[in-house]
Backbone as a ProteinNet text record, in pm:
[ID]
protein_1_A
[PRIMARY]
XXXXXXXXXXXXXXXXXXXXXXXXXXXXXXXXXXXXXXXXXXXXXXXXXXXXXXXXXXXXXXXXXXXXXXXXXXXXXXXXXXXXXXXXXXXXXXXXXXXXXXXXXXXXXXXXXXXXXXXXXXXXXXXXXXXXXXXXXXXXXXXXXXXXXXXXXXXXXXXXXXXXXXXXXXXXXXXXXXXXXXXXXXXXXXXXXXXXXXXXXXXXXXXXXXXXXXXXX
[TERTIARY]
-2973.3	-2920.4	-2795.5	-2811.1	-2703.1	-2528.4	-2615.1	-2497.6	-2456	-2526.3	-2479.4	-2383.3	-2405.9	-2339.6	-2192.3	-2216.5	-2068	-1959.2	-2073.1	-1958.9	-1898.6	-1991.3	-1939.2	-1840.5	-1847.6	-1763.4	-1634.1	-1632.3	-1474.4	-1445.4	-1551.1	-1491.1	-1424.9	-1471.3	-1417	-1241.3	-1262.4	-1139.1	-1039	-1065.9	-968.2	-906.1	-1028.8	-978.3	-857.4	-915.4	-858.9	-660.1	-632.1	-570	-481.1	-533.6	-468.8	-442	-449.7	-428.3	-270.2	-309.7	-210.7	-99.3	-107.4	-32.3	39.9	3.4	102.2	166.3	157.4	245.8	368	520.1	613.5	635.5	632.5	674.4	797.2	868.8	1028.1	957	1065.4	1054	1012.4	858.9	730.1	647.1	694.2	583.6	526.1	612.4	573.1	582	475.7	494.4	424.1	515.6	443.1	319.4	232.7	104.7	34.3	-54.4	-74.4	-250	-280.7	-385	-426.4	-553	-556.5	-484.7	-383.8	-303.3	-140.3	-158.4	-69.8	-6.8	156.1	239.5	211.3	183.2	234.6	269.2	263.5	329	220.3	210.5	63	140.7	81.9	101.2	57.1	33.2	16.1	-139.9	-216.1	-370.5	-419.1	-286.4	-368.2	-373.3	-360.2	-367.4	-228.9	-244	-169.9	-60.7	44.3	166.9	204.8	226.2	334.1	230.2	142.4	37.3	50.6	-11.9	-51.7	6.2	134.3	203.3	267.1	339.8	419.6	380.1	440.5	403.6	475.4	583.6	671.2	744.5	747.2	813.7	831.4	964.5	957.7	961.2	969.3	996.3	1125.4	1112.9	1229	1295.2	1407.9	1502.2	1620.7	1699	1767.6	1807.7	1838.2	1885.7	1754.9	1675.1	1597.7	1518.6	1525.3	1514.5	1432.6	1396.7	1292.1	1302.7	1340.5	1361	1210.9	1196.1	1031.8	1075.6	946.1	946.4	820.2	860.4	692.3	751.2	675	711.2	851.4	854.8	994.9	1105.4	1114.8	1243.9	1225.9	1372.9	1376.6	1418.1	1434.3	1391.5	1474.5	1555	1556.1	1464.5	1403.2	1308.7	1313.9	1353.3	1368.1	1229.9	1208.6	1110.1	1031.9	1140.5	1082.6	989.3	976.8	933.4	1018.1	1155.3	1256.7	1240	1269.7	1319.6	1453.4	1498.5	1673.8	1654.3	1701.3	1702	1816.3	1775.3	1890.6	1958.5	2101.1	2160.5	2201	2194.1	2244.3	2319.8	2414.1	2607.1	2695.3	2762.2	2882.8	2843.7	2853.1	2858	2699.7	2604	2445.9	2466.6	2541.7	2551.7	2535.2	2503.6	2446.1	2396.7	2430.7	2403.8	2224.5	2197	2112.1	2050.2	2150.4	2146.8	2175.6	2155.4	2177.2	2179.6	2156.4	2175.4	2255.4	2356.6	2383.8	2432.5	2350	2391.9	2501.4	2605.2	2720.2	2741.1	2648.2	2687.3	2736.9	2809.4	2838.2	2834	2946.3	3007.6	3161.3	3222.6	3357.1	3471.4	3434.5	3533.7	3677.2	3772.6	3890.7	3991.8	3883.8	3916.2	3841	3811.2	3716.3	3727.7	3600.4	3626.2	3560.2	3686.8	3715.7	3656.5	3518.8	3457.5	3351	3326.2	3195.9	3217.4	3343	3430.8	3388.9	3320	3278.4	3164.2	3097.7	2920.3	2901.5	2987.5	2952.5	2827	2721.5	2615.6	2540	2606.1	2504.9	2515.3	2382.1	2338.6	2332	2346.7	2344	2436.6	2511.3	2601.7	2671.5	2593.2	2601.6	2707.4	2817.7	2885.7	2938.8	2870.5	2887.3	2931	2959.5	2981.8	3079.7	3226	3337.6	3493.8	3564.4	3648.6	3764	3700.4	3754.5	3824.8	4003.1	4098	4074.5	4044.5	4139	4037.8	4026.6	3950.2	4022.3	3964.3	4106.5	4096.7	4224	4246.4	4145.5	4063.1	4003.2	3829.8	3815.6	3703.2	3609.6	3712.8	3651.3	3576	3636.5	3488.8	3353.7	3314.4	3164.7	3106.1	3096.1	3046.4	2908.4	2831.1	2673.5	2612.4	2746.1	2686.2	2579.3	2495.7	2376	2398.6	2389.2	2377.8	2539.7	2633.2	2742.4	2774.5	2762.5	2747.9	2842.6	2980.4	3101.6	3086.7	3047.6	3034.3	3068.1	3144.1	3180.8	3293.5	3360.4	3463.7	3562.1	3707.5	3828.7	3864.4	3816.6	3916.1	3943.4	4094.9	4201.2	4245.1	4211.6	4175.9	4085.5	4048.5	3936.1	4035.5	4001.3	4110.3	4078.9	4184.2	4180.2	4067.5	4091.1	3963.7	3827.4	3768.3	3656.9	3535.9	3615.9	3557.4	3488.8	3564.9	3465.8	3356.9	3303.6	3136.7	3059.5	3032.8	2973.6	2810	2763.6	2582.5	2616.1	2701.5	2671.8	2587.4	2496.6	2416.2	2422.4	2486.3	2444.3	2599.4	2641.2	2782.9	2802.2	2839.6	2821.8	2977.3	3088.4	3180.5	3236.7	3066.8	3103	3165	3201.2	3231.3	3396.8	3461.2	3585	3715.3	3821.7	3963.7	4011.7	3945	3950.1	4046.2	4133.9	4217.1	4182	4178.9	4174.7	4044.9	4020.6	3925.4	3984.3	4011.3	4095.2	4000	4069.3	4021.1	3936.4	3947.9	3838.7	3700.4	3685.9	3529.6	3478.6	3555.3	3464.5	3350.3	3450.7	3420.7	3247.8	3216.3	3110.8	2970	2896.7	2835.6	2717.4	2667.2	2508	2523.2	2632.5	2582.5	2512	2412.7	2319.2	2338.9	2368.4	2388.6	2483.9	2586.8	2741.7	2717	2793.6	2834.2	2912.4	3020.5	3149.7	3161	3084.4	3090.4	3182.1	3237.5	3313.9	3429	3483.1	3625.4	3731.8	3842.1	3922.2	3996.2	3917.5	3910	3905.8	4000.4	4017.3	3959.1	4002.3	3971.1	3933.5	3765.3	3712.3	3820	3754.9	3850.5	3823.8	3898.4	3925.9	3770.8	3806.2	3656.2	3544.6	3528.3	3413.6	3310.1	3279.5	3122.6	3129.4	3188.7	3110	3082.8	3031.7	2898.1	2775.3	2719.7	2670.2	2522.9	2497.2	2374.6	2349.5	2427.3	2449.2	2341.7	2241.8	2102.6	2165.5	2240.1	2236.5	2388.8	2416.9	2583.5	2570.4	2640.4	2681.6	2807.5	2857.6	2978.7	3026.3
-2413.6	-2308.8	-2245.8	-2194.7	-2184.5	-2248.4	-2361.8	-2509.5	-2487.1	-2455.9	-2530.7	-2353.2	-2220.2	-2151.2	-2124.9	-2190.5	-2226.7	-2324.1	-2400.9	-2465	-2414.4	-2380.8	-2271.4	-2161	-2061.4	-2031.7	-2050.8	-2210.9	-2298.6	-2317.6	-2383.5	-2413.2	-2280.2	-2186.2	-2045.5	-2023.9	-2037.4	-2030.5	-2126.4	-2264.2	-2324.5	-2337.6	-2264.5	-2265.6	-2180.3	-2037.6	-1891.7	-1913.4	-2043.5	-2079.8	-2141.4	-2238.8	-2323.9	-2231.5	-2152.7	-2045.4	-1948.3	-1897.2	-1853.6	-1942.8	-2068.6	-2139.3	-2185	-2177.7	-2211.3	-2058.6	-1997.6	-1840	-1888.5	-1843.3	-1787.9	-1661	-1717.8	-1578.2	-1562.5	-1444.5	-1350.8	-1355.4	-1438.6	-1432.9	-1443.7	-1506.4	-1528.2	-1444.5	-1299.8	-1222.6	-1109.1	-1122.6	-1068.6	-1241	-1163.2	-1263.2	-1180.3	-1264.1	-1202.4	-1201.2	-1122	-1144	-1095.3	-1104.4	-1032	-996.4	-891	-834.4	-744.7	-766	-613.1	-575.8	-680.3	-684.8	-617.6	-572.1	-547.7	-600.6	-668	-690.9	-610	-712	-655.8	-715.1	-701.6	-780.4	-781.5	-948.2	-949.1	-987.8	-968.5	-1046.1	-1205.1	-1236.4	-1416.7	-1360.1	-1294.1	-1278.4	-1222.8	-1167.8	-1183.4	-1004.8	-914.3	-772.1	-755.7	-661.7	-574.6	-526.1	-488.6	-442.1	-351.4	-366.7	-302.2	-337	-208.4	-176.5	-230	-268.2	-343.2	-252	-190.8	-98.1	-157.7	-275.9	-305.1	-385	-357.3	-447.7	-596.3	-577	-706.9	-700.7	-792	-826	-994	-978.5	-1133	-1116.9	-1226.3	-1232.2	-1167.2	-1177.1	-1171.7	-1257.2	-1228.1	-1323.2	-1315.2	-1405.9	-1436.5	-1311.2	-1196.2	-1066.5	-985.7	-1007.7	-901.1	-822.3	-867.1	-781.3	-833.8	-730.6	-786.5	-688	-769.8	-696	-686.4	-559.6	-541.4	-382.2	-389.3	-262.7	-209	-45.9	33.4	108.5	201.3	322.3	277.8	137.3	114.1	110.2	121	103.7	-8.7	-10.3	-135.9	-130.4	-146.1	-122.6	-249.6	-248.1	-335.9	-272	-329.7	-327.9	-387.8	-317.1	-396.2	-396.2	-481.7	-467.1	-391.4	-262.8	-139.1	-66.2	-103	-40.9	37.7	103.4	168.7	115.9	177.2	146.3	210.1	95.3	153.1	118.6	219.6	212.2	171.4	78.6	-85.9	-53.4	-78.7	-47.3	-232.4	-280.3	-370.7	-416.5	-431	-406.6	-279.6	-236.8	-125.6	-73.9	-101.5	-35.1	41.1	21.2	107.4	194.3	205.3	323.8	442.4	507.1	654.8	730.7	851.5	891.4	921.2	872.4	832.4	717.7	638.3	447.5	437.6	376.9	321.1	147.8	61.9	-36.6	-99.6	-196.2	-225	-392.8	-459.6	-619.7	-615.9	-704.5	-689.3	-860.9	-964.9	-1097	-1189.3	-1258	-1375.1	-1332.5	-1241	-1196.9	-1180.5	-1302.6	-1366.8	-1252	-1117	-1065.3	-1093.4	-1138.6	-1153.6	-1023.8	-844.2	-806.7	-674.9	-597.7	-536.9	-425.5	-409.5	-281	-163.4	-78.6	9.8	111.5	136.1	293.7	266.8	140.3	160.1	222.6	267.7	356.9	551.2	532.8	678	696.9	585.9	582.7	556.4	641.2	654.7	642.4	678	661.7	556.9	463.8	311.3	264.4	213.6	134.8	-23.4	-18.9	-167.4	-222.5	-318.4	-354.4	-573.1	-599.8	-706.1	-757.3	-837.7	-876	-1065.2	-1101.4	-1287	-1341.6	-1462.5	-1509.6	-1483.4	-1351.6	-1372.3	-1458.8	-1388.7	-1418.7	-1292.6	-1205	-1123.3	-1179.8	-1151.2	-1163.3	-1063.2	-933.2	-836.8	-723	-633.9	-498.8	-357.8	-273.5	-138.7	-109.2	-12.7	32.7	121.1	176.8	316.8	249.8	157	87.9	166.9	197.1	275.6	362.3	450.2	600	537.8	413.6	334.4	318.5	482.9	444.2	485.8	482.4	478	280.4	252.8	49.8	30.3	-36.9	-54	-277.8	-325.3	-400.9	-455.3	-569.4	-606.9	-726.3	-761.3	-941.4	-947.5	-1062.9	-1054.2	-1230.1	-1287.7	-1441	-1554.7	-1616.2	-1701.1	-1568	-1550.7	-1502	-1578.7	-1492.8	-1582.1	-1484.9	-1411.4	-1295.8	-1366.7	-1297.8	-1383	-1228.5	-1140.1	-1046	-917.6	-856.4	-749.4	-601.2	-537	-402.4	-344.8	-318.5	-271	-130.5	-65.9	64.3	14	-119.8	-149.3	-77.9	-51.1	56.4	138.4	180	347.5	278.6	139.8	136.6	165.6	235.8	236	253.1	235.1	240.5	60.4	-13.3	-128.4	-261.9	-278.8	-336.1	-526.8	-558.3	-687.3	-686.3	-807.9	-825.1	-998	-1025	-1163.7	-1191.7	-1246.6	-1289	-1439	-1526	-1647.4	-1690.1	-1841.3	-1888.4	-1841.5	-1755.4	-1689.5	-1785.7	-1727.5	-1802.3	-1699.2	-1634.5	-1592.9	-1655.6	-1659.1	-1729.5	-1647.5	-1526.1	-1400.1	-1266.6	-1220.1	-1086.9	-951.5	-832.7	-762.7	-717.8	-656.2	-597.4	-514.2	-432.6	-303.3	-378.3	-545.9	-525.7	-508.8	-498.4	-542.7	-378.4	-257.7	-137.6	-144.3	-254.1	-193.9	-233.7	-105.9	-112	-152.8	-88.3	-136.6	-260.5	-394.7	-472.2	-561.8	-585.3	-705.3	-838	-856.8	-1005.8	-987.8	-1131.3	-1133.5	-1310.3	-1343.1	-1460.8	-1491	-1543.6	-1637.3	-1748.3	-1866.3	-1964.3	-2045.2	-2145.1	-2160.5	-2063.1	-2072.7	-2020.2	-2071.4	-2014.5	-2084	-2017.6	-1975.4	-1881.3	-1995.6	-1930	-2056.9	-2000.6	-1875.3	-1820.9	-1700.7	-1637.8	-1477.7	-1388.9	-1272.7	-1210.9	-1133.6	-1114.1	-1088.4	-962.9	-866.8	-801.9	-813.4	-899	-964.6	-977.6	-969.3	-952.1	-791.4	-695	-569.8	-532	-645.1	-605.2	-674.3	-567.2	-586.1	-582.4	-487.2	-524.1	-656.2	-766.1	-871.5	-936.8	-937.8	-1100.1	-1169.3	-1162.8	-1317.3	-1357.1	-1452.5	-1477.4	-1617.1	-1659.7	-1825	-1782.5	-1934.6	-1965.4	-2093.3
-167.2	-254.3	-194.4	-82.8	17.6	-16.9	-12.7	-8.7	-123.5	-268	-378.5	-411.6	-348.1	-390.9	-310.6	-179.3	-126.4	-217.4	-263.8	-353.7	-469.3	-496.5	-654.4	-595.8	-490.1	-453.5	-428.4	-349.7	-316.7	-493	-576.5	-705.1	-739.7	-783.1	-827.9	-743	-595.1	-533.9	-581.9	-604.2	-641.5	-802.5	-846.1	-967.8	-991.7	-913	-895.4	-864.4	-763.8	-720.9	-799.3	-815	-945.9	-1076.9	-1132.8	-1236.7	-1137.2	-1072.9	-996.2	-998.5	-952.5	-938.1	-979.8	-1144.5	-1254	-1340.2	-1212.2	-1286.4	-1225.6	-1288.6	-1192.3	-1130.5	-985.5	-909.9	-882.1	-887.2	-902.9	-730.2	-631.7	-480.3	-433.6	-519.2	-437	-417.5	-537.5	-538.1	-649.4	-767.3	-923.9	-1005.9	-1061.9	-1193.5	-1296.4	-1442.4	-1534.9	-1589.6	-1647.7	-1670	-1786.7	-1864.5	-2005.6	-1982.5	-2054.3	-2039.6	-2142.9	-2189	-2285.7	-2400.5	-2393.7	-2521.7	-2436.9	-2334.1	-2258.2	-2153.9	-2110.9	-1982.1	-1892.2	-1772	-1647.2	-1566.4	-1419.9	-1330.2	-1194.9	-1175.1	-1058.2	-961.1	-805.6	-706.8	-686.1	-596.5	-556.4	-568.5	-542.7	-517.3	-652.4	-791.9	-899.5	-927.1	-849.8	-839.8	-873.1	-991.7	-1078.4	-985.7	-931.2	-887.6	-952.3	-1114.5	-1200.8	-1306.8	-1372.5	-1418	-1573.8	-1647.8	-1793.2	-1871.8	-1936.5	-2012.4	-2123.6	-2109.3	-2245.6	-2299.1	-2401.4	-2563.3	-2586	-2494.2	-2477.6	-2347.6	-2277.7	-2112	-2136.4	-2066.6	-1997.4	-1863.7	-1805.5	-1629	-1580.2	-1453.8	-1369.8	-1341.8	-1408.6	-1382	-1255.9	-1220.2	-1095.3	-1021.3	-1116.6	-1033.9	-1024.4	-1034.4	-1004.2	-1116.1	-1266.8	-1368.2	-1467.9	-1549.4	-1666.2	-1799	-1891.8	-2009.9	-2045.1	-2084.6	-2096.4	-2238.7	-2323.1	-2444.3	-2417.3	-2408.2	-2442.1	-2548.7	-2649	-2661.2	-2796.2	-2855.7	-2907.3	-2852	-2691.2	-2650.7	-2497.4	-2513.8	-2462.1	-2294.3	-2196.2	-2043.7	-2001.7	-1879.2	-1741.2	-1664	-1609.3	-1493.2	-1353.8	-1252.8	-1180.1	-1039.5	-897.9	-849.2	-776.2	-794	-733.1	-873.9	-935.9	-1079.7	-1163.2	-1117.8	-1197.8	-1323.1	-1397.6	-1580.3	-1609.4	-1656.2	-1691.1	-1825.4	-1923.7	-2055.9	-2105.8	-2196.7	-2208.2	-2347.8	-2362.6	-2483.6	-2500.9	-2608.1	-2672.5	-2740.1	-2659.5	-2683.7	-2716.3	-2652.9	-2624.8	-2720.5	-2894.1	-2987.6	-3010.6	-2946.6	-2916.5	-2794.9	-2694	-2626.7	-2661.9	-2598.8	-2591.4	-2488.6	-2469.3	-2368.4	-2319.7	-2172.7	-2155.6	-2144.5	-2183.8	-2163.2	-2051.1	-1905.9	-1774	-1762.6	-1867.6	-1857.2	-1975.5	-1970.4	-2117.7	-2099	-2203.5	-2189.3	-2321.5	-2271	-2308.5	-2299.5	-2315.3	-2245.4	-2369.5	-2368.8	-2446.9	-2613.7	-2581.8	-2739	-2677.5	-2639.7	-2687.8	-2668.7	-2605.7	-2539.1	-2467.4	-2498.5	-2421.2	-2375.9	-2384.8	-2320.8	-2268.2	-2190.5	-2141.8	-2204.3	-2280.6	-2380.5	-2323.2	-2349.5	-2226.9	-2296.1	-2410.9	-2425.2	-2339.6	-2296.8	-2166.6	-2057.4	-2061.2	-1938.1	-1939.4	-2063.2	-2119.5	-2096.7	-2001.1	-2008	-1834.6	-1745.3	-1615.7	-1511.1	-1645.8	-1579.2	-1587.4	-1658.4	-1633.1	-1474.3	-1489.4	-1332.3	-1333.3	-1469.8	-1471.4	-1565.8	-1543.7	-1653.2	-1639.8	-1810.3	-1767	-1900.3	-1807.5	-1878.5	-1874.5	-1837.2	-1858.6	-1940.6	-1955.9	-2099.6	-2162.1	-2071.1	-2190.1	-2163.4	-2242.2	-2136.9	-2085.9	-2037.8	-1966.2	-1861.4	-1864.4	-1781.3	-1642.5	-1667.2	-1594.2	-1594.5	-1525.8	-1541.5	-1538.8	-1610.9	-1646.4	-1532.9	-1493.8	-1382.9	-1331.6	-1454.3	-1421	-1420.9	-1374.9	-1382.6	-1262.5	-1186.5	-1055.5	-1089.3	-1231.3	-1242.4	-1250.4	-1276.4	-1297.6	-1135.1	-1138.8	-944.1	-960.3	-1066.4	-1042.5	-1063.9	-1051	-1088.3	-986.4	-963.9	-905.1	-905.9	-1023.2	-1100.6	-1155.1	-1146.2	-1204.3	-1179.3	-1338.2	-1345.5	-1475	-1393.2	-1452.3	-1436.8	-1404.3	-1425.5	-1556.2	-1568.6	-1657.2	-1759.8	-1693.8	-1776.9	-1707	-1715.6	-1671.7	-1599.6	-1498.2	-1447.5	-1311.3	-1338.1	-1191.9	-1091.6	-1099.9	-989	-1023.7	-908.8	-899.7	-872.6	-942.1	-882.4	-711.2	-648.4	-489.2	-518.8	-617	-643.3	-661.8	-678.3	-645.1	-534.9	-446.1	-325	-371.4	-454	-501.4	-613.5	-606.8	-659.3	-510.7	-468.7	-316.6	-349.7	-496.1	-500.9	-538.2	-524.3	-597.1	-488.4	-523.9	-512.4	-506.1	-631.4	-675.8	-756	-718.9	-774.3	-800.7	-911.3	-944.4	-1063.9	-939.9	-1012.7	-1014.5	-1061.5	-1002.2	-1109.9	-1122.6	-1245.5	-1260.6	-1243.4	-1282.6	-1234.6	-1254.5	-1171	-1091.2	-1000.2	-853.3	-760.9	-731.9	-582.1	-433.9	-500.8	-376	-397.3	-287.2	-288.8	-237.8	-302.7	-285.4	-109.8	-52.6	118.9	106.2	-10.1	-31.6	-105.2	-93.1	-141.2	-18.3	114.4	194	280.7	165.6	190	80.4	17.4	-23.7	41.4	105.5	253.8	132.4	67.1	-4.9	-63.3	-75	-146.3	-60.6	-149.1	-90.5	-137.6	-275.6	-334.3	-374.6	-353.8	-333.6	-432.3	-573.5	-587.4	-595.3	-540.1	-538.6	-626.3	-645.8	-691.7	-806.7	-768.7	-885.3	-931.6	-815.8	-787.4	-743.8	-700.3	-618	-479.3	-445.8	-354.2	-207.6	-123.2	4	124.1	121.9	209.5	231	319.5	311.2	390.7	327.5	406	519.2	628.3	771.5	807.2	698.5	724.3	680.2	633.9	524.3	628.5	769.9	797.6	772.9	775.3	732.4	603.7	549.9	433.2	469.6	620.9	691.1	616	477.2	430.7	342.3	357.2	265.6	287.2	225.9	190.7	167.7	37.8	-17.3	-87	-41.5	-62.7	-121.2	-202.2	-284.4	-331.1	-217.5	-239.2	-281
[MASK]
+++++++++++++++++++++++++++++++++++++++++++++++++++++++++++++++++++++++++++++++++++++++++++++++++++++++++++++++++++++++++++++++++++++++++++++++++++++++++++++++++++++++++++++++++++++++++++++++++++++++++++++++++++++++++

């Protein structure tokens, strides 16, 4: 009896395992999960992290984030549990929005009333073809979050410096040759993409973005 409940045990474990196993985990350690009629987010062992609340979530995707709805509104989420309340293109802004996807609506030029919404933390703009960024791009110093990838921009303004909360910066994909000297003033970023540029060479102070994880070049 002994014997036959060790086995049932290992069976239960591997089952337990194998279920796990076919979740995706965001780093190897959220994944999405449904319950109760409610999203949430489990660890590798299956325990709740980020508690059974919404009505709709997807995963985490490459930066860190998860479009998720409670309550009728709509959320970035990122893995500290923050909720940034998500506007869905420039023309839904409002004050009190901190995130706004802005991606792959054919922009060829950076529309500059998102310049009136200082307090977004997150701002995603992929997919256009943005040349150039306004001069006054600098007042957006609560960015947390800035993903400029697959546009066409051929330089970054030297006022870049003053994003100093920015976090996550993704200007791969672009026609880049050069990096102005002042990115190298931004001390909090952690994820840096280059890729698919034409960029020859870093620049001279580029190890002091001394909190840098993760770089692709």
């Amino acid at each position: 009896k002994i014997q036959d409940q060790q086995t049932s045990l290992e069976d239960l474990n591997n089952l337990n395992k194998s279920i796990i196993g076919a979740f995706y985990f965001y780093d190897g350690k959220l994944a999405l999960a449904f319950k109760d009629k409610k999203y949430g987010f489990i660890d590798t062992l299956g325990t709740a992290k980020i508690e059974y609340k919404y009505d709709e979530a997807r995963p985490f995707d490459n930066y860190g984030l998860a479009r998720v709805k409670r309550n009728n509104r709509i959320f970035l989420l990122d893995t500290t549990k923050t909720e940034y309340l998500l506007a869905d293109g420039f023309s839904n802004l409002s004050k009190g929005m901190r995130a706004l996807d802005d991606r792959n609506k054919q922009y060829d030029k950076f529309p500059e009333k998102v310049l009136e919404f200082p307090g977004l933390k997150i701002l995603l703009m992929s997919g256009n073809y943005i040349r150039e960024l306004p001069a006054s791009f600098y007042t957006m110093i609560n960015l947390k979050v800035l993903a400029l990838n697959k546009n066409e921009l051929i330089s970054l303004p030297d006022s870049i410096n003053h994003l100093d909360t920015l976090a996550l910066l993704d200007i791969s994909e672009n026609r880049l040759s050069t990096l102005p000297p002042a990115l190298c003033q931004l001390k909090n970023l952690r994820d840096l993409y280059l890729s698919d540029n034409y960029i020859e060479n870093l620049l001279h102070d580029f190890f002091k973005l001394y909190n840098l994880t993760n770089l692709d070049l």
